[in-house]
C-alpha positions in Angstrom: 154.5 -57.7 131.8 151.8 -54.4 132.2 148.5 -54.5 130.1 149.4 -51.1 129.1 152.8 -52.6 127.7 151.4 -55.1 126.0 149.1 -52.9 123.5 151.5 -49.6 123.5 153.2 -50.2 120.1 156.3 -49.9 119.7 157.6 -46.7 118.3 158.9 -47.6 115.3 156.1 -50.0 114.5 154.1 -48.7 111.6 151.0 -47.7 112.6 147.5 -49.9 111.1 145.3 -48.8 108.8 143.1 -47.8 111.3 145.2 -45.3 113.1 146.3 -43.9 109.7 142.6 -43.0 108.7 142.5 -41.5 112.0 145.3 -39.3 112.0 144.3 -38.5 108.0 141.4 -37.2 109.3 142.3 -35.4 112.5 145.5 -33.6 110.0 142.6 -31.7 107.9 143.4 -28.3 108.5 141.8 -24.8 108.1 144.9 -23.1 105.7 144.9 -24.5 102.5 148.4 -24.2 102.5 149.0 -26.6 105.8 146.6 -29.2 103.5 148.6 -28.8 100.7 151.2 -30.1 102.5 150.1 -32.6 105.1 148.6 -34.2 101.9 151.8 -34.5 99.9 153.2 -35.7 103.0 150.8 -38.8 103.0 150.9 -39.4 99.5 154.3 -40.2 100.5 154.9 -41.7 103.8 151.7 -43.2 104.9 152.7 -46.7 104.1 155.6 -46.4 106.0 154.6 -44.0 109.0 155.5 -45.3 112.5 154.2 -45.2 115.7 156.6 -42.4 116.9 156.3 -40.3 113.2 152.4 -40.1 114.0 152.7 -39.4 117.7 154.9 -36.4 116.3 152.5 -35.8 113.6 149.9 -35.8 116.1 151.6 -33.1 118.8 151.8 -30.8 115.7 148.3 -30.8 115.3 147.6 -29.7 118.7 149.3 -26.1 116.5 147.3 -23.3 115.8 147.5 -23.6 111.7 149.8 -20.4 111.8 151.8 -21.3 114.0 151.9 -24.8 111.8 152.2 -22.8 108.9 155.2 -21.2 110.6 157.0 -24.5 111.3 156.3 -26.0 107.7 157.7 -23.1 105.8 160.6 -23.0 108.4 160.0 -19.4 109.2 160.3 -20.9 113.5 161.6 -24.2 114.2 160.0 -26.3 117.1 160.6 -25.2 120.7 159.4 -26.3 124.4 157.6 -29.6 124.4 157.8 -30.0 120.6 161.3 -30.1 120.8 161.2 -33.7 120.3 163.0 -36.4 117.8 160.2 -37.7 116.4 158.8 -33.9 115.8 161.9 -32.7 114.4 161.6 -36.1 111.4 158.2 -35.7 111.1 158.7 -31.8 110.3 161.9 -32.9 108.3 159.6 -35.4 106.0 157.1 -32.7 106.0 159.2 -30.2 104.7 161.0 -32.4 101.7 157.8 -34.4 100.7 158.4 -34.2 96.8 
C-alpha cells in the first residue's frame, strides 16, 4: 500500500473538524448573496459533509462569485471540468438548504 493511499480519505468519509474550519473559511465570499447561501448550507450539512462534497465545494470556489452566483440561482448549470458528481450534489444541497 502507497503513503499517499494511506492518508487520502476516502470520499465519502466526513471530513474533521479541521478541514471543515478550513473550507468555512476559504467559502467566505465577496457577494453577500453567495454568503447568504454557503452559510445556510453549513448550518445544515457541515456535520455531515464528506470528503467528495468538500472537494466539490472546494472546485466551486475556484468560481468567480458571479459566475457562482450564476450556478446557485440556477441561471447556468455546471459545465467542463465542474461537470462532476460530487459538484452537481454539492450544488444540489446548496440550492435546497432550508
Amino acid at each position: 500500500m502507497s503513503t499517499a493511499a494511506a492518508i487520502t480519505p476516502a470520499p465519502d468519509a466526513l471530513i474533521d473538524e479541521r478541514a471543515l474550519s478550513k473550507l468555512r473559511w476559504r467559502c467566505r465570499r465577496g457577494l453577500l448573496e453567495n454568503d447568504l447561501l454557503i452559510e445556510r448550507f453549513f448550518n445544515t450539512y457541515a456535520d455531515r459533509l464528506t470528503e467528495a462534497q468538500a472537494q466539490g465545494l472546494r472546485d466551486l470556489m475556484d468560481l468567480s462569485d458571479n459566475d457562482l452566483l450564476d450556478l446557485l440561482l440556477r441561471r447556468k448549470e455546471p459545465e467542463g471540468d465542474l461537470l462532476r458528481p460530487d459538484v452537481e450534489e454539492v450544488l444540489s444541497l446548496i440550492r435546497t438548504a432550508p
